[in-house]
TORKOL-4160 file (C-alpha; in steps of 0.2 Angstrom, whole numbers, padded with zeros to 4 digits, m for minus):
389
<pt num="1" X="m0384" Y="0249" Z="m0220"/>
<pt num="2" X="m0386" Y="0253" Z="m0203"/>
<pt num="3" X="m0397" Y="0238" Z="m0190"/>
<pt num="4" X="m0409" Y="0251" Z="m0180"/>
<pt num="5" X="m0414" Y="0235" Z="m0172"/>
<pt num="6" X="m0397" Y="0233" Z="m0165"/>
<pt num="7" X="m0395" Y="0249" Z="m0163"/>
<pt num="8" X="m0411" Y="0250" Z="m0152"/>
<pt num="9" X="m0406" Y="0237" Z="m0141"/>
<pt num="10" X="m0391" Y="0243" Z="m0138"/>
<pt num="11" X="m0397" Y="0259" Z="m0132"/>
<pt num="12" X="m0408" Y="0249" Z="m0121"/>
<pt num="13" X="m0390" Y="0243" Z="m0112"/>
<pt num="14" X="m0387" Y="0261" Z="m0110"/>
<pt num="15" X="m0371" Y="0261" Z="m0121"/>
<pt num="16" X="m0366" Y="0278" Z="m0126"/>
<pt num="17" X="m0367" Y="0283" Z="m0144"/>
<pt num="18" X="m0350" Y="0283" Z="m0147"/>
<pt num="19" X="m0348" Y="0265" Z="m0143"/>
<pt num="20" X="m0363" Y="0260" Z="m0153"/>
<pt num="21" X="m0355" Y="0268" Z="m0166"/>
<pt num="22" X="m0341" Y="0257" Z="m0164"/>
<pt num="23" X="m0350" Y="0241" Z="m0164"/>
<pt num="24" X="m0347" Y="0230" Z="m0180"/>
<pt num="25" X="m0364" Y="0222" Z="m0180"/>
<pt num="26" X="m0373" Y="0240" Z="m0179"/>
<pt num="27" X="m0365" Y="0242" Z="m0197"/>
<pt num="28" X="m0362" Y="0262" Z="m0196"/>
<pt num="29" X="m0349" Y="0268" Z="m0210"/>
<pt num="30" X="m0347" Y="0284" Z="m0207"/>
<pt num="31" X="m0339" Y="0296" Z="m0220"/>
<pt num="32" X="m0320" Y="0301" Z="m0217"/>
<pt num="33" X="m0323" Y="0317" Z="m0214"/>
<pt num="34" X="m0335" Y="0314" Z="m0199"/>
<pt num="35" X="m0324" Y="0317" Z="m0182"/>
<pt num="36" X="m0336" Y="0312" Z="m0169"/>
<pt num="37" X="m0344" Y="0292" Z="m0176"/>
<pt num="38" X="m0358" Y="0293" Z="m0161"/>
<pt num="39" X="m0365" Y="0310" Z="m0164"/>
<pt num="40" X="m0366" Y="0306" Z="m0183"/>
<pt num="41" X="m0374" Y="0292" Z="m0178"/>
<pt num="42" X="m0387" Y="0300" Z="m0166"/>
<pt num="43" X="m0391" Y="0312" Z="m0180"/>
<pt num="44" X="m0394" Y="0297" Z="m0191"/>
<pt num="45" X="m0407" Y="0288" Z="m0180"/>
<pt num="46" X="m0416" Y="0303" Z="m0176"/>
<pt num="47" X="m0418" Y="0307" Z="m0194"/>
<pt num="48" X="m0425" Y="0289" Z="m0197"/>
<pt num="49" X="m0437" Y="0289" Z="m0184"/>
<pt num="50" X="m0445" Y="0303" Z="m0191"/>
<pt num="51" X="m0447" Y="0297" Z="m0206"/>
<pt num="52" X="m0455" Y="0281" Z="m0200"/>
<pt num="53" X="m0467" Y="0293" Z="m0190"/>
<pt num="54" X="m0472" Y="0299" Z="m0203"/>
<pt num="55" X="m0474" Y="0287" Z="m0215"/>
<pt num="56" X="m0484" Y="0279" Z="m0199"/>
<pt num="57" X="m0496" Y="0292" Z="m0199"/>
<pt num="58" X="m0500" Y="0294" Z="m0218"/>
<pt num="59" X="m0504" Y="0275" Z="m0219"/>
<pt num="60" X="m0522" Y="0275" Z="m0220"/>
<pt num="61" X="m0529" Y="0264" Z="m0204"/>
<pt num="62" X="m0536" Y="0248" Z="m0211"/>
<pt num="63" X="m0554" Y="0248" Z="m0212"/>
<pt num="64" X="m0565" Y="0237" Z="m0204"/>
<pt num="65" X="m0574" Y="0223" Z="m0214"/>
<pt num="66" X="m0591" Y="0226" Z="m0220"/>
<pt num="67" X="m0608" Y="0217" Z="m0215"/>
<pt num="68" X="m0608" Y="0210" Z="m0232"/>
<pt num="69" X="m0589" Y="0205" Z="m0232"/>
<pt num="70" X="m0592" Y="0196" Z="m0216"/>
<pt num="71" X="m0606" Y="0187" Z="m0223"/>
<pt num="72" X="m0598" Y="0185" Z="m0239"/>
<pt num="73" X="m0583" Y="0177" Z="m0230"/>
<pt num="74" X="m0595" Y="0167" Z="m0218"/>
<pt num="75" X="m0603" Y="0160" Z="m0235"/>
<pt num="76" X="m0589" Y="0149" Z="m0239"/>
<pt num="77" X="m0588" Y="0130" Z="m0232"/>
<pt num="78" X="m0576" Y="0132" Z="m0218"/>
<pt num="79" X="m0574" Y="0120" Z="m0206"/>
<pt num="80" X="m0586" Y="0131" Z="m0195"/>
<pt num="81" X="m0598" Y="0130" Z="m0207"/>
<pt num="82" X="m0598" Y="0111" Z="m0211"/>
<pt num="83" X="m0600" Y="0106" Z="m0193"/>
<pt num="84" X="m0615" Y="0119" Z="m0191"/>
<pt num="85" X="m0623" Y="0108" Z="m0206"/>
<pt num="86" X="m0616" Y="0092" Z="m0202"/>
<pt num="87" X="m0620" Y="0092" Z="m0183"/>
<pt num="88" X="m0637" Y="0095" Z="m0182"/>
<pt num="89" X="m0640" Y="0081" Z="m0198"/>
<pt num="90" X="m0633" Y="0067" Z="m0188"/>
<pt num="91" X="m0638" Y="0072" Z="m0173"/>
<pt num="92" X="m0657" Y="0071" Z="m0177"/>
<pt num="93" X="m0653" Y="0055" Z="m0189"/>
<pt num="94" X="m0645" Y="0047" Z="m0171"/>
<pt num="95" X="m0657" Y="0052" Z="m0160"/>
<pt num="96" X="m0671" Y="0045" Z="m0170"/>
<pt num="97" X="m0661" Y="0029" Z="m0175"/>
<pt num="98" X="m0659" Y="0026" Z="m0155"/>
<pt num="99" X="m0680" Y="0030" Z="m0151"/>
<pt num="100" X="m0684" Y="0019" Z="m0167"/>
<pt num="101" X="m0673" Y="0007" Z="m0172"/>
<pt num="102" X="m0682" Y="0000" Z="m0185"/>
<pt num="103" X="m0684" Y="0009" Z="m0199"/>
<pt num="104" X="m0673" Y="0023" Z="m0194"/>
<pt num="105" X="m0658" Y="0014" Z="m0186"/>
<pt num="106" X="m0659" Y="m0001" Z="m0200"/>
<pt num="107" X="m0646" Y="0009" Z="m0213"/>
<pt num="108" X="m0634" Y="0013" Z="m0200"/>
<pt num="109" X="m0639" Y="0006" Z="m0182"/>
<pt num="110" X="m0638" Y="0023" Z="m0168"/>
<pt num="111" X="m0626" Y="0012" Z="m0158"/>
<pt num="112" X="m0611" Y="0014" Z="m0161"/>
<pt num="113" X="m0609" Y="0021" Z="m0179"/>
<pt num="114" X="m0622" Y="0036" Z="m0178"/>
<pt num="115" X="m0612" Y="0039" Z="m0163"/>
<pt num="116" X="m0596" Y="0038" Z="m0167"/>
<pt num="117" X="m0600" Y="0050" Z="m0182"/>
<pt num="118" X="m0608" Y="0063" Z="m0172"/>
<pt num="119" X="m0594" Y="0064" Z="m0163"/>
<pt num="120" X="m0584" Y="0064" Z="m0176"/>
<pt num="121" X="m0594" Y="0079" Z="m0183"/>
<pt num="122" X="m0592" Y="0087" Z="m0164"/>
<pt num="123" X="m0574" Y="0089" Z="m0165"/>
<pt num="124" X="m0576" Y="0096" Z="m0184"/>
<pt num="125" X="m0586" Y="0111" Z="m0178"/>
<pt num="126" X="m0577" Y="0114" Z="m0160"/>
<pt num="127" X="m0559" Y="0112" Z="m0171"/>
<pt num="128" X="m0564" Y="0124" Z="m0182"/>
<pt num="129" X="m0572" Y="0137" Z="m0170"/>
<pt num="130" X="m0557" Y="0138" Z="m0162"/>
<pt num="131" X="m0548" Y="0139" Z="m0176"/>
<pt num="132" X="m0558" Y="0153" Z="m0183"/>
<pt num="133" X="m0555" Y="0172" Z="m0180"/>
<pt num="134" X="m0570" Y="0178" Z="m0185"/>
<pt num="135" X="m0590" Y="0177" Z="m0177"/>
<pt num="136" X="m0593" Y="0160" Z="m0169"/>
<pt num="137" X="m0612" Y="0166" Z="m0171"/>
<pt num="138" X="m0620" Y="0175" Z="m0185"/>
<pt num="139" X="m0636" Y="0176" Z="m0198"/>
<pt num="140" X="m0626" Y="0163" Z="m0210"/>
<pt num="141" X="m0622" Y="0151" Z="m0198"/>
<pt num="142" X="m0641" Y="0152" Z="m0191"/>
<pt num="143" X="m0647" Y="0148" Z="m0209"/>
<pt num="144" X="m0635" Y="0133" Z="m0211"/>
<pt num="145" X="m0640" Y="0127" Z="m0193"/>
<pt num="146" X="m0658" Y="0127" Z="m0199"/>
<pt num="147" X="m0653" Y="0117" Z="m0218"/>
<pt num="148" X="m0645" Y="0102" Z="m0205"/>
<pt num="149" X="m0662" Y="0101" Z="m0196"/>
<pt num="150" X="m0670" Y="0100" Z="m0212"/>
<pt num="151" X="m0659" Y="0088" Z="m0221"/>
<pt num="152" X="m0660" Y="0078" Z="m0205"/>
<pt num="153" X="m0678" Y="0076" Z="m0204"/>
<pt num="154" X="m0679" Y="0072" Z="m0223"/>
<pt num="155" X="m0666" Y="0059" Z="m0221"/>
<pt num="156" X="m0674" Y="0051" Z="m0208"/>
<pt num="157" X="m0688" Y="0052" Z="m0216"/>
<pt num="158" X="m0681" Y="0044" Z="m0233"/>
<pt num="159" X="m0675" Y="0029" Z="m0224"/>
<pt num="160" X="m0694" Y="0027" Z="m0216"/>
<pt num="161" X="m0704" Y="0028" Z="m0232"/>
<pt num="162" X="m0689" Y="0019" Z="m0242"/>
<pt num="163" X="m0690" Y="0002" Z="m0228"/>
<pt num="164" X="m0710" Y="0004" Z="m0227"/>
<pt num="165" X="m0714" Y="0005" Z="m0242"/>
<pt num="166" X="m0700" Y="m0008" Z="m0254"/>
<pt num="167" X="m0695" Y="m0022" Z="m0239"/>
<pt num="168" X="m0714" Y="m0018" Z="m0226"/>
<pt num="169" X="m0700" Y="m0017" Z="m0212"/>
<pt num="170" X="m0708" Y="m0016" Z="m0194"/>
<pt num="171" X="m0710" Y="m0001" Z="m0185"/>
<pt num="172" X="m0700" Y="m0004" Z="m0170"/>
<pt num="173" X="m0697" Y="0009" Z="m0156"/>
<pt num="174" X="m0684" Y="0005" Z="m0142"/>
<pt num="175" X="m0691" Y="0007" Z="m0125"/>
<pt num="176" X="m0696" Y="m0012" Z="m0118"/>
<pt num="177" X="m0703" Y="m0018" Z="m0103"/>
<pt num="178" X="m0694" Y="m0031" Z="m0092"/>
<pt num="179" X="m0700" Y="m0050" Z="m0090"/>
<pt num="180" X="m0692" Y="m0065" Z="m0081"/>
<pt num="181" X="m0676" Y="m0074" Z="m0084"/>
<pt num="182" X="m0670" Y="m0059" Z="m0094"/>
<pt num="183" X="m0683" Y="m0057" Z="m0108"/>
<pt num="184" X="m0691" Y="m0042" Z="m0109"/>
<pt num="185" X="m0710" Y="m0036" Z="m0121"/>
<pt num="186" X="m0709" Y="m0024" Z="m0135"/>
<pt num="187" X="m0728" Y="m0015" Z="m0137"/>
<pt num="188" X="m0729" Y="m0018" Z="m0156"/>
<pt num="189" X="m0739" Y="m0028" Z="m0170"/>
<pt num="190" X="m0736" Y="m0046" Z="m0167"/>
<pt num="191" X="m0724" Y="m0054" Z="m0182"/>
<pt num="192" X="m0734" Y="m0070" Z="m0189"/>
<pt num="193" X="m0729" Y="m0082" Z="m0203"/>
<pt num="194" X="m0742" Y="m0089" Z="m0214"/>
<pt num="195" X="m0754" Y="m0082" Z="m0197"/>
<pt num="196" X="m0743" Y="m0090" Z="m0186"/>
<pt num="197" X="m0730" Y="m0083" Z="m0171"/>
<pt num="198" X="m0712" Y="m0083" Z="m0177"/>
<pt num="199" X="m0700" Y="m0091" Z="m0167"/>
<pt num="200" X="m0683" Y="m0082" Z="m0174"/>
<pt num="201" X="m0666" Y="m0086" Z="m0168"/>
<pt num="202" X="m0650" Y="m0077" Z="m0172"/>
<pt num="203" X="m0634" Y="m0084" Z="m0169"/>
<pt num="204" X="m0617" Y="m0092" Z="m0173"/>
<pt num="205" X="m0612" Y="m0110" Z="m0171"/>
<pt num="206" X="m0596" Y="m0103" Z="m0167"/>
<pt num="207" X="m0603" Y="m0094" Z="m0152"/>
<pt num="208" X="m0602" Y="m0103" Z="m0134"/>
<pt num="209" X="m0618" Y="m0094" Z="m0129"/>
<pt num="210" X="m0627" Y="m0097" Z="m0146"/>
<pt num="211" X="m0622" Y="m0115" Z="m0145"/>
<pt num="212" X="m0628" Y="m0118" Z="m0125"/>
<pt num="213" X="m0644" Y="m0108" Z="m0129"/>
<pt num="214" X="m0647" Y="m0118" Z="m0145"/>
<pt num="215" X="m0653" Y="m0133" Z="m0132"/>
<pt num="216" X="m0666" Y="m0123" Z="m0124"/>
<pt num="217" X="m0673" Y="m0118" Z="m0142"/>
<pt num="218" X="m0671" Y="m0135" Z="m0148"/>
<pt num="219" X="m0683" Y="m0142" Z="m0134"/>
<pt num="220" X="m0697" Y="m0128" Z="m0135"/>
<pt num="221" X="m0697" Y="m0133" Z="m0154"/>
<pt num="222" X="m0700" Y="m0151" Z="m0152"/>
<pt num="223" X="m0712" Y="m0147" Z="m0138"/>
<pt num="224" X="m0724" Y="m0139" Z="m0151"/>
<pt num="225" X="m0720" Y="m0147" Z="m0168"/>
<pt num="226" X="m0712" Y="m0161" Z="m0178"/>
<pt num="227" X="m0693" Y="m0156" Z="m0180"/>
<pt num="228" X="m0681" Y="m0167" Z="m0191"/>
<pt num="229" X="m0663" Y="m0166" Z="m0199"/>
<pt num="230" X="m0653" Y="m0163" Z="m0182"/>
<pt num="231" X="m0637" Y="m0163" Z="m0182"/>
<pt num="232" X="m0623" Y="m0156" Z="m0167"/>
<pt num="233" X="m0610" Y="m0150" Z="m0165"/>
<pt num="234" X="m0598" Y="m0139" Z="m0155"/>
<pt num="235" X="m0593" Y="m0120" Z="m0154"/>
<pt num="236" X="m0578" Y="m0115" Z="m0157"/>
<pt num="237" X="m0560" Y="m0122" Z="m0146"/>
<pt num="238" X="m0553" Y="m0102" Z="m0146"/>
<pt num="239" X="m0567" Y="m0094" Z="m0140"/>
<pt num="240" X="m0571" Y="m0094" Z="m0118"/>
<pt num="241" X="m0581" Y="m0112" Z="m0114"/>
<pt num="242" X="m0572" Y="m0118" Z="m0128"/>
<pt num="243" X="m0581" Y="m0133" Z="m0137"/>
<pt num="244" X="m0598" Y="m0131" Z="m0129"/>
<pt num="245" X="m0609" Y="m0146" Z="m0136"/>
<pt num="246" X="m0625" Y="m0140" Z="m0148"/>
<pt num="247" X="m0637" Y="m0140" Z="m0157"/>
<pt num="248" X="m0637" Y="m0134" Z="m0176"/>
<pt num="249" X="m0652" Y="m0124" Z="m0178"/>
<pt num="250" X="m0650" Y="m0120" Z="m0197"/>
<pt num="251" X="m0649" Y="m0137" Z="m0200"/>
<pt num="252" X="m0667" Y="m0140" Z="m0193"/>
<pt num="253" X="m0684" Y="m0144" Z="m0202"/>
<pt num="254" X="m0698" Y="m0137" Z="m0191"/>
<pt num="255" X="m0719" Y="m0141" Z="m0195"/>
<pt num="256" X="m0731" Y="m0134" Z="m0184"/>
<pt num="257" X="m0749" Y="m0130" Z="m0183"/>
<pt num="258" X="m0744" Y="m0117" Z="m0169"/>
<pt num="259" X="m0728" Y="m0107" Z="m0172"/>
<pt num="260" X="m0716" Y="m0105" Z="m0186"/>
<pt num="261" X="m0698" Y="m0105" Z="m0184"/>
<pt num="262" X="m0684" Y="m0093" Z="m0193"/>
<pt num="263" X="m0666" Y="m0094" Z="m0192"/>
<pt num="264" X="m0653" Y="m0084" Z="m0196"/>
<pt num="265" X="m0636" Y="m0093" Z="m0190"/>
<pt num="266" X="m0620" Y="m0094" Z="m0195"/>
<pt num="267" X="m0612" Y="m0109" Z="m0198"/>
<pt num="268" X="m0594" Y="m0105" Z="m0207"/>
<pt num="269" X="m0585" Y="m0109" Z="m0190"/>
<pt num="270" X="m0576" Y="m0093" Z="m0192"/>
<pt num="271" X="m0573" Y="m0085" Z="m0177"/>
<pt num="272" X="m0583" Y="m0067" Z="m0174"/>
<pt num="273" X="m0593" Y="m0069" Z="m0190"/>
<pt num="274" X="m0612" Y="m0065" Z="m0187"/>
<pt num="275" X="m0626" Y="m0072" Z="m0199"/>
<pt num="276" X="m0634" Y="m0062" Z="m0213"/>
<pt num="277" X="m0652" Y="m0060" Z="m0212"/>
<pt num="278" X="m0665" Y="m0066" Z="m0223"/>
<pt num="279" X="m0679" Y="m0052" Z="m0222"/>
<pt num="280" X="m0680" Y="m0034" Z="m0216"/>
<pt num="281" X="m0690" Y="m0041" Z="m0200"/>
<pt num="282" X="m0675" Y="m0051" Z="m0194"/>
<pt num="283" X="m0663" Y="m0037" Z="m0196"/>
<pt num="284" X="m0675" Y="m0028" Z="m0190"/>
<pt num="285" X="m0678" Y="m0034" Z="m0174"/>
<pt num="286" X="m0658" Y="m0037" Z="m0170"/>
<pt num="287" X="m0654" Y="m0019" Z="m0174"/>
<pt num="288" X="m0666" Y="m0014" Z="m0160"/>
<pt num="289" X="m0665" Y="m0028" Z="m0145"/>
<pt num="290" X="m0652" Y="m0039" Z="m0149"/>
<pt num="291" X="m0638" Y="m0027" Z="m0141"/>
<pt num="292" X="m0624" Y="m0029" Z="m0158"/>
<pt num="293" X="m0623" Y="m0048" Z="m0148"/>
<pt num="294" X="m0627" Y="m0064" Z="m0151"/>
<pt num="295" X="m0637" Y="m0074" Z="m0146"/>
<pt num="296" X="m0655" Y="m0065" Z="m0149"/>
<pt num="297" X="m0671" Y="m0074" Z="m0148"/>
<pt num="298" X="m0688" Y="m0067" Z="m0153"/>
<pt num="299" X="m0709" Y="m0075" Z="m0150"/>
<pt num="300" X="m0720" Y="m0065" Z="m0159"/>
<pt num="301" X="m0711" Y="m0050" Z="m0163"/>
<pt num="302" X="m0718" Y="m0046" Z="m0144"/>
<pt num="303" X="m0705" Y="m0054" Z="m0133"/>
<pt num="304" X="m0685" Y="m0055" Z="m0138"/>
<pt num="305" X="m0671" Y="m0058" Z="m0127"/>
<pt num="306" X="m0655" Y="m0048" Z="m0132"/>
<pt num="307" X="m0636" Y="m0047" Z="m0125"/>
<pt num="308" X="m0637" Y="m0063" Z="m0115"/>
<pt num="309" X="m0635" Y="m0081" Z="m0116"/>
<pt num="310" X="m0651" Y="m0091" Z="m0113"/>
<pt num="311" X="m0642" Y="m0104" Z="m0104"/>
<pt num="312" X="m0623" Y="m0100" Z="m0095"/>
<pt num="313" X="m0611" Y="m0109" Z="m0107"/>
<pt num="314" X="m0599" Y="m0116" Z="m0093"/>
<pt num="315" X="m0615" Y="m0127" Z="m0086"/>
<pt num="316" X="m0611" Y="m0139" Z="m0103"/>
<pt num="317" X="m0593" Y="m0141" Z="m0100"/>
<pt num="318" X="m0596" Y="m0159" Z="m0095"/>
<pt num="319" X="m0598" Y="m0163" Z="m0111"/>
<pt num="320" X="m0586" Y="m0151" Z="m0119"/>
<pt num="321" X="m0576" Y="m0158" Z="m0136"/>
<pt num="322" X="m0586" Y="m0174" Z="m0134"/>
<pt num="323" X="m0581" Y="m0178" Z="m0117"/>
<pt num="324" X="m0594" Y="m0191" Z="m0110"/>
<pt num="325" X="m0604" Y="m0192" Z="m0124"/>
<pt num="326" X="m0605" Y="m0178" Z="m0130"/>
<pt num="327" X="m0617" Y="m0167" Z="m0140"/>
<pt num="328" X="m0625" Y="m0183" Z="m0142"/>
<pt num="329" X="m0625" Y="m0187" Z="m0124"/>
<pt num="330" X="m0636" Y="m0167" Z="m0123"/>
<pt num="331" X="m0650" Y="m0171" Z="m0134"/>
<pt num="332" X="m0654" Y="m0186" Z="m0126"/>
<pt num="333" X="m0655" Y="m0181" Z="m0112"/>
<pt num="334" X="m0665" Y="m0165" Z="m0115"/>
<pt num="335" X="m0678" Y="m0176" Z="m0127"/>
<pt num="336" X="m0679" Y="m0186" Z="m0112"/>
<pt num="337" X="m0682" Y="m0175" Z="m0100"/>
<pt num="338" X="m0667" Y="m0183" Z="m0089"/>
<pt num="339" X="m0650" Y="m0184" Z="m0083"/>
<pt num="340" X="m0638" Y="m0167" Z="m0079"/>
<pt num="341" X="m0639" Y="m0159" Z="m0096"/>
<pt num="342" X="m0657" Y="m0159" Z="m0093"/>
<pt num="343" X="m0653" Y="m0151" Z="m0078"/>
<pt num="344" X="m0645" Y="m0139" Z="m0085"/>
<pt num="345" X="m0657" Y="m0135" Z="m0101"/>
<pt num="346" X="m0673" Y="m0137" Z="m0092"/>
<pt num="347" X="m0676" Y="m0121" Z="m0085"/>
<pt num="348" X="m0674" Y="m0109" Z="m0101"/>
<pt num="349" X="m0683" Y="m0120" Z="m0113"/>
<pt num="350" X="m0697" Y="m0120" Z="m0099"/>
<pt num="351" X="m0695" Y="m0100" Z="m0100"/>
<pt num="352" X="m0693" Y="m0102" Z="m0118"/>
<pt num="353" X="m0709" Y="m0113" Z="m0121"/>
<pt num="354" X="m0721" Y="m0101" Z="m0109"/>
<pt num="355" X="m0719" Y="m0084" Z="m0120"/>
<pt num="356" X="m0723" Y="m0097" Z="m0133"/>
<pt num="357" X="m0740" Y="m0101" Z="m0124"/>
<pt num="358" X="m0742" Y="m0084" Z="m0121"/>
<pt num="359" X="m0738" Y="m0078" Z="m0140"/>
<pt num="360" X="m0750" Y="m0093" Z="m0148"/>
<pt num="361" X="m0765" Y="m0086" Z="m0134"/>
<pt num="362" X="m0769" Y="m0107" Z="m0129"/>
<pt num="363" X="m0770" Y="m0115" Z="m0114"/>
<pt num="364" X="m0755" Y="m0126" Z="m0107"/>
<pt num="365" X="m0770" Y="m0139" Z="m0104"/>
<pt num="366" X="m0773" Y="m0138" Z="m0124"/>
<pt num="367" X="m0754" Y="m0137" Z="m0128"/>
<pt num="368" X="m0752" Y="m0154" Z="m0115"/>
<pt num="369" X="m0764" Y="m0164" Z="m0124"/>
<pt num="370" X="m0762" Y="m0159" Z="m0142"/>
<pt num="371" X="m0742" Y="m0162" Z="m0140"/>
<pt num="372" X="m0740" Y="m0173" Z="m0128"/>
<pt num="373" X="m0730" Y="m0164" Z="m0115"/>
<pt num="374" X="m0724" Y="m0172" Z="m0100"/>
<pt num="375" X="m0732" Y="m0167" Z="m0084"/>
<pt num="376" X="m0715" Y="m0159" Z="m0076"/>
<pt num="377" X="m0713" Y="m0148" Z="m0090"/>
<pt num="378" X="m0732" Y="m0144" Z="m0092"/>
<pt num="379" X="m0732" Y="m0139" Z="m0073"/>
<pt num="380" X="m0716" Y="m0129" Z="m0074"/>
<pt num="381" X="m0723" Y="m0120" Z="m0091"/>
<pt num="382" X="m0741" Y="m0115" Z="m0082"/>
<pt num="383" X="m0730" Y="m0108" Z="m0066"/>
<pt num="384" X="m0719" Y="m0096" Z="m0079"/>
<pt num="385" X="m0734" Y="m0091" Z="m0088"/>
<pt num="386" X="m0740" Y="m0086" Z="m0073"/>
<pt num="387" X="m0726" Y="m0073" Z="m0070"/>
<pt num="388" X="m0726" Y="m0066" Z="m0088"/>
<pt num="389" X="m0737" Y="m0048" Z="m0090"/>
């Protein structure tokens, strides 16, 4: 059987037809009674082209697809047609998670896992756009767009009614304005226990930040109640500030006719762990100011300090692993108001003990005489109270 592609080519060289005749790869058996191979040859292809002409023009021209192929085709879940659902669900799901983290973002917290599932869901509609042959753009992909928004809004809205109604979560947006020494206000409903502030603390006795800011907590407790069952301890020897001294707020047992006190800390010891919560108000208010680290600290539901350590761990290191004392050396100290740990606590527990004042609505004068606070720390307090809007 004779190769025309072979044969084509090798006219394309400009052989003769004679020696393409010849050639062993162009296959050409002539009969024995043909005399000139090449002309038999030429004969041959031009019969062939012919033929393929007109088997070329009687092939009916494929016709176009319909409108209702096209949409037929558009109806099945393609890639395309998953990310236009997909997209829009988790994009409206994010962006209210990140504007209100409490009730939306409590499920699945906007940053980073909303996030990192839009984007996931991004590159499934741009992969299969460009992937896809057909319309990038059409009345079935409108409709589907259109399905996402709602099924957005309804999960949204599910996961609103759904933490109102069974665990009275807070309503929580996420803008906040700025206060001193890296606290900042939240514009909501104040969070009272049995009608009085909450002091909440969230952390990790693991934590060198948790365990430094532990000391300032500590002190603004015992300046506005009876605290008992203290025991110390040190975070953990692997993490940066290794073996900070502290001060094991779970283990406390806090009475107050001024504030209440919450705690959700871990204690396992085991590096990276973070503490589960006990109510929907203290997951709550993590998802949506504590910035995914620890230690957190909230007064009232009203002011929280997130994504920072209330007192700079490497300040403690004199008493590091029980060097010089000691965690037992700290709490002396702060109790006594004296000494370089003192030093080194005083200021944040004074920060600590005025958005205290401000979330109980007394007087430092009242708070000084019912308590018994010394005058240093009564002065200091009335100066930062001063500062607070």
């Amino acid at each position: 059987m004779v190769d025309w592609d072979r044969v084509e080519e090798l006219r394309s060289k400009g052989w003769d037809w004679d020696k393409i005749a010849a050639d062993p790869k162009v296959g050409f058996h002539p009969d024995a009674s043909v005399q000139e191979a090449g002309r038999a040859l030429r004969g041959l292809y031009h019969r062939e082209r012919s033929r393929q002409r007109r088997r070329k023009e009687e092939t009916p021209a494929a016709k176009p697809p319909t409108k209702e192929e096209r949409e037929k085709a558009e109806r099945k879940w393609t890639l395309p047609r998953v990310g236009y659902l997909l997209v829009p669900v988790v994009g409206i799901w994010f962006a209210l998670a990140y504007l209100i983290p409490s009730p939306v973002g409590l499920l699945l917290p906007a940053i980073p896992w909303l996030a990192l599932g839009l984007a996931v869901v991004a590159f499934i509609l741009l992969f299969g756009l460009l992937r896809s042959s057909g319309a990038r753009w059409s009345k079935v992909y409108r409709t589907t767009v259109v399905t996402g928004v709602v099924l957005g809004l309804v999960i949204s809205a599910m996961i609103v009614l759904g933490s109102f109604l069974f665990f009275g979560c807070p309503f929580l947006p996420s803008t906040t304005t700025s206060q001193p020494a890296g606290w900042d206000s939240v514009n909501v409903a104040p969070w009272h226990e049995n009608g009085l502030p909450v002091v909440f603390f969230y952390g990790a006795t693991w934590c060198p930040y948790c365990s430094a800011s532990s000391w300032a907590v500590y002190k603004a407790l015992t300046e506005f109640g009876n605290v008992t069952g203290e025991q110390t301890g040190y975070s953990s020897s692997t993490d940066v500030d290794a073996s900070t001294p502290e001060l094991v707020l779970a283990s406390l047992s806090f009475s107050s006719s001024s504030v209440s006190f919450q705690v959700a800390e871990d204690t396992s010891g085991v590096d990276g762990q973070f503490p589960s919560t006990g109510n929907c108000y203290q997951q709550a208010y993590f998802t949506a100011y504590g910035g995914s680290s620890i230690p957190f600290v909230a007064v009232n539901g009203q002011y929280v300090h997130g994504g920072q350590s209330l007192i700079d761990p490497s300040t403690l290191s004199t008493w590091a692993a029980g060097a010089n004392g000691g965690a037992a050396t700290v709490q002396t100290s702060v109790l006594s108001e004296s000494g370089a740990a003192w030093s080194a606590v005083q200021t944040a527990a004074w920060w600590t003990m005025a958005f205290i004042v401000k979330a109980t609505g007394d007087s430092v004068t009242s708070l000084e005489t019912q308590y018994h606070w010394s005058t240093a720390t009564a002065h200091a307090v009335s100066s930062d109270l001063d500062q607070l809007s």
